[in-house]
C-alpha positions as MATLAB code, in Angstrom:
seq = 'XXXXXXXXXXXXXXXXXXXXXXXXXXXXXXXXXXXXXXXXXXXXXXXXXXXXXXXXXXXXXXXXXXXXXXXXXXXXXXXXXXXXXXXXXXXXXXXXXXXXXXXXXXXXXXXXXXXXXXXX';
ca = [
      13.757   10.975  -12.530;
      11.905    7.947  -12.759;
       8.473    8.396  -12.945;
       4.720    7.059  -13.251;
       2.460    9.680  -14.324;
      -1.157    9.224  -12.780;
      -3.075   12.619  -15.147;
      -3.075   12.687  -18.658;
      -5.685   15.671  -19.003;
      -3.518   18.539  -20.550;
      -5.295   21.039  -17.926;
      -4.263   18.644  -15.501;
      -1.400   20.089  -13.303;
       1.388   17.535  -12.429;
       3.584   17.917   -9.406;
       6.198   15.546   -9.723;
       8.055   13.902   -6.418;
      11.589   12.972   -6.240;
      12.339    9.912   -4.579;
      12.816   11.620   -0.645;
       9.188   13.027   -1.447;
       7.701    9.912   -2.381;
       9.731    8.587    0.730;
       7.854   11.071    3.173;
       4.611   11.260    1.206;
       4.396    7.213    2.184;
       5.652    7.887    5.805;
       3.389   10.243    6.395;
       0.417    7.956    4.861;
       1.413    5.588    7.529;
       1.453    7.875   10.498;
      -1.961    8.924    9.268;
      -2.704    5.257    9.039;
      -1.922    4.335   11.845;
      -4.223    6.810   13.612;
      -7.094    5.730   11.786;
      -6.536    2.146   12.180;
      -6.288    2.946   15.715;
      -9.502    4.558   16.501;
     -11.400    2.626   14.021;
     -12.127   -1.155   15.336;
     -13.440   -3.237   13.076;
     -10.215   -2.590   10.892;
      -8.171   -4.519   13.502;
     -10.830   -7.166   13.873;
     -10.923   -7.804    9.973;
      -7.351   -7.902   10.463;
      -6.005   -4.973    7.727;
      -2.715   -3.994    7.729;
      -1.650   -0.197    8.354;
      -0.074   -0.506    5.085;
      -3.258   -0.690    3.432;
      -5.361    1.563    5.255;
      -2.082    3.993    4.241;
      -2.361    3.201    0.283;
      -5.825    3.623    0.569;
      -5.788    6.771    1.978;
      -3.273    8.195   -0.896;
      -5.459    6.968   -3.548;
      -8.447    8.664   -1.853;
      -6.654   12.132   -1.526;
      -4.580   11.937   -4.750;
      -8.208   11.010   -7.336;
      -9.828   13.581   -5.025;
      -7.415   16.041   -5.440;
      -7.254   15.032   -9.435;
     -10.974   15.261   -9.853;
     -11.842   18.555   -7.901;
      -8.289   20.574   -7.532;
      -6.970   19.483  -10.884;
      -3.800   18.351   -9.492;
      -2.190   14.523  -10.253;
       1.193   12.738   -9.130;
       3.906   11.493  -10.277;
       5.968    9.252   -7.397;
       9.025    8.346   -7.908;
       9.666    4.737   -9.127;
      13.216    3.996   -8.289;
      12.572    2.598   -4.708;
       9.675    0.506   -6.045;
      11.235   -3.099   -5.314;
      12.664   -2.063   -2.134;
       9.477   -0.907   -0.429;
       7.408   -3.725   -2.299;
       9.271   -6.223   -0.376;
       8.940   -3.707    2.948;
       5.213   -3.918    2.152;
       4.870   -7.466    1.835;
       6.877   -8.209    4.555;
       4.921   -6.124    6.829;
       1.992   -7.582    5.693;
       3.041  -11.294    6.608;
       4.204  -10.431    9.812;
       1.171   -8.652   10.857;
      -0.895  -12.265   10.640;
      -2.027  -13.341   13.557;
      -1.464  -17.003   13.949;
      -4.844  -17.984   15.179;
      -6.237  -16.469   12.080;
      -3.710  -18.479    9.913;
      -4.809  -21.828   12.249;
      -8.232  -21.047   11.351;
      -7.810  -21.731    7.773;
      -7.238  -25.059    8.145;
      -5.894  -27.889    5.597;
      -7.065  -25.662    2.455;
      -4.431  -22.663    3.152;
      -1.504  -25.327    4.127;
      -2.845  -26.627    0.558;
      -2.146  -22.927   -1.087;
       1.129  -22.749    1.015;
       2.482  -25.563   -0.687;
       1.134  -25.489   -4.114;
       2.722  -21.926   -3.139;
       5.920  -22.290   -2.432;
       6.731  -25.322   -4.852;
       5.365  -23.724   -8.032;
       8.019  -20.535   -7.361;
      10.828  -23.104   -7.321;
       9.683  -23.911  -11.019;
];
Protein backbone atom coordinates (compact mmCIF):
# COMPACT_ATOMS: atom_id res chain seq x y z
CA UNK A 1 0.00 0.00 0.00
CA UNK A 2 0.89 3.37 -0.71
CA UNK A 3 1.16 5.38 2.11
CA UNK A 4 1.90 8.85 3.94
CA UNK A 5 2.58 8.37 7.47
CA UNK A 6 1.33 11.45 9.63
CA UNK A 7 3.11 9.96 13.56
CA UNK A 8 6.54 9.32 13.93
CA UNK A 9 6.46 8.95 17.90
CA UNK A 10 7.33 5.17 18.43
CA UNK A 11 4.37 5.07 21.18
CA UNK A 12 2.39 6.47 18.57
CA UNK A 13 -0.18 3.85 17.28
CA UNK A 14 -0.70 3.89 13.43
CA UNK A 15 -3.85 2.62 11.82
CA UNK A 16 -3.23 2.45 8.34
CA UNK A 17 -6.26 2.89 5.56
CA UNK A 18 -6.43 1.15 2.35
CA UNK A 19 -7.53 3.08 -0.44
CA UNK A 20 -11.73 2.22 0.02
CA UNK A 21 -11.02 3.58 3.68
CA UNK A 22 -9.45 6.64 2.72
CA UNK A 23 -12.36 6.71 0.05
CA UNK A 24 -15.12 6.67 2.88
CA UNK A 25 -13.06 8.43 5.54
CA UNK A 26 -13.25 11.60 2.84
CA UNK A 27 -17.00 10.88 2.06
CA UNK A 28 -17.90 10.87 5.25
CA UNK A 29 -15.82 14.27 5.98
CA UNK A 30 -18.04 15.71 3.40
CA UNK A 31 -21.38 14.57 4.65
CA UNK A 32 -20.20 15.97 7.96
CA UNK A 33 -19.25 19.03 6.01
CA UNK A 34 -21.87 19.62 4.56
CA UNK A 35 -23.95 19.76 7.75
CA UNK A 36 -21.81 22.18 9.26
CA UNK A 37 -21.55 24.39 6.37
CA UNK A 38 -25.19 24.26 6.41
CA UNK A 39 -26.10 25.47 9.77
CA UNK A 40 -23.20 27.71 10.05
CA UNK A 41 -23.75 31.11 7.87
CA UNK A 42 -21.07 33.09 7.61
CA UNK A 43 -19.22 30.05 5.92
CA UNK A 44 -21.52 30.45 2.88
CA UNK A 45 -21.25 34.21 2.97
CA UNK A 46 -17.30 34.06 2.96
CA UNK A 47 -17.95 31.76 0.26
CA UNK A 48 -15.88 28.30 1.54
CA UNK A 49 -16.23 25.34 -0.18
CA UNK A 50 -17.61 22.04 1.59
CA UNK A 51 -14.43 20.62 0.54
CA UNK A 52 -12.61 22.65 2.87
CA UNK A 53 -14.71 22.82 5.77
CA UNK A 54 -14.34 18.68 5.15
CA UNK A 55 -10.29 18.75 5.17
CA UNK A 56 -10.48 20.88 7.95
CA UNK A 57 -12.45 18.88 9.94
CA UNK A 58 -10.03 15.65 9.36
CA UNK A 59 -7.09 17.57 10.35
CA UNK A 60 -8.91 18.71 13.51
CA UNK A 61 -9.98 15.09 14.55
CA UNK A 62 -6.88 13.25 13.22
CA UNK A 63 -3.99 15.96 15.45
CA UNK A 64 -6.65 15.65 18.17
CA UNK A 65 -6.83 12.19 18.14
CA UNK A 66 -2.73 12.11 17.70
CA UNK A 67 -2.17 14.43 20.60
CA UNK A 68 -4.66 13.03 23.29
CA UNK A 69 -5.58 9.23 22.06
CA UNK A 70 -2.16 8.52 20.67
CA UNK A 71 -3.47 7.38 17.47
CA UNK A 72 -2.09 8.85 13.76
CA UNK A 73 -3.03 7.97 9.99
CA UNK A 74 -1.81 6.79 7.28
CA UNK A 75 -4.32 7.45 3.99
CA UNK A 76 -3.80 5.90 1.20
CA UNK A 77 -1.96 7.80 -1.61
CA UNK A 78 -2.82 6.02 -4.77
CA UNK A 79 -6.04 8.06 -5.59
CA UNK A 80 -4.19 11.30 -4.80
CA UNK A 81 -4.31 12.90 -8.46
CA UNK A 82 -7.70 11.73 -9.08
CA UNK A 83 -9.43 13.39 -6.14
CA UNK A 84 -6.96 16.49 -6.39
CA UNK A 85 -8.47 17.30 -9.63
CA UNK A 86 -12.19 16.31 -7.98
CA UNK A 87 -11.18 18.89 -5.35
CA UNK A 88 -10.18 21.58 -7.49
CA UNK A 89 -12.81 21.18 -9.71
CA UNK A 90 -15.34 21.44 -7.08
CA UNK A 91 -13.80 24.29 -5.85
CA UNK A 92 -14.06 26.35 -9.23
CA UNK A 93 -17.42 25.49 -9.78
CA UNK A 94 -18.62 26.49 -6.46
CA UNK A 95 -17.63 30.43 -7.41
CA UNK A 96 -20.23 32.46 -7.60
CA UNK A 97 -19.96 34.73 -10.55
CA UNK A 98 -20.81 37.95 -8.88
CA UNK A 99 -17.98 37.31 -6.55
CA UNK A 100 -15.61 36.63 -9.55
CA UNK A 101 -17.22 40.14 -11.26
CA UNK A 102 -16.31 41.79 -8.16
CA UNK A 103 -12.69 41.38 -8.60
CA UNK A 104 -12.46 43.40 -11.32
CA UNK A 105 -9.50 44.03 -13.99
CA UNK A 106 -6.78 42.73 -11.33
CA UNK A 107 -8.16 38.92 -11.26
CA UNK A 108 -8.76 38.96 -15.29
CA UNK A 109 -4.95 40.19 -14.87
CA UNK A 110 -4.06 36.82 -12.70
CA UNK A 111 -6.32 34.80 -15.15
CA UNK A 112 -4.20 35.56 -17.89
CA UNK A 113 -0.78 35.85 -16.54
CA UNK A 114 -2.48 32.41 -15.35
CA UNK A 115 -3.27 30.59 -17.98
CA UNK A 116 -0.37 31.76 -20.42
CA UNK A 117 2.52 31.03 -18.04
CA UNK A 118 1.13 27.07 -17.85
CA UNK A 119 1.43 26.96 -21.64
CA UNK A 120 5.26 27.69 -21.02
Amino acid sequence: MNAVSVGVDPSVKTIPLSDLETLAAGLFALVVATAIARSVPFLERLNVPIAVVGGVLVAVVAALLYQFGGLSFQFATRPTDFFLLVFFTTVGLSAKLSALKSGGRPLVIVCVVTVLGHRR
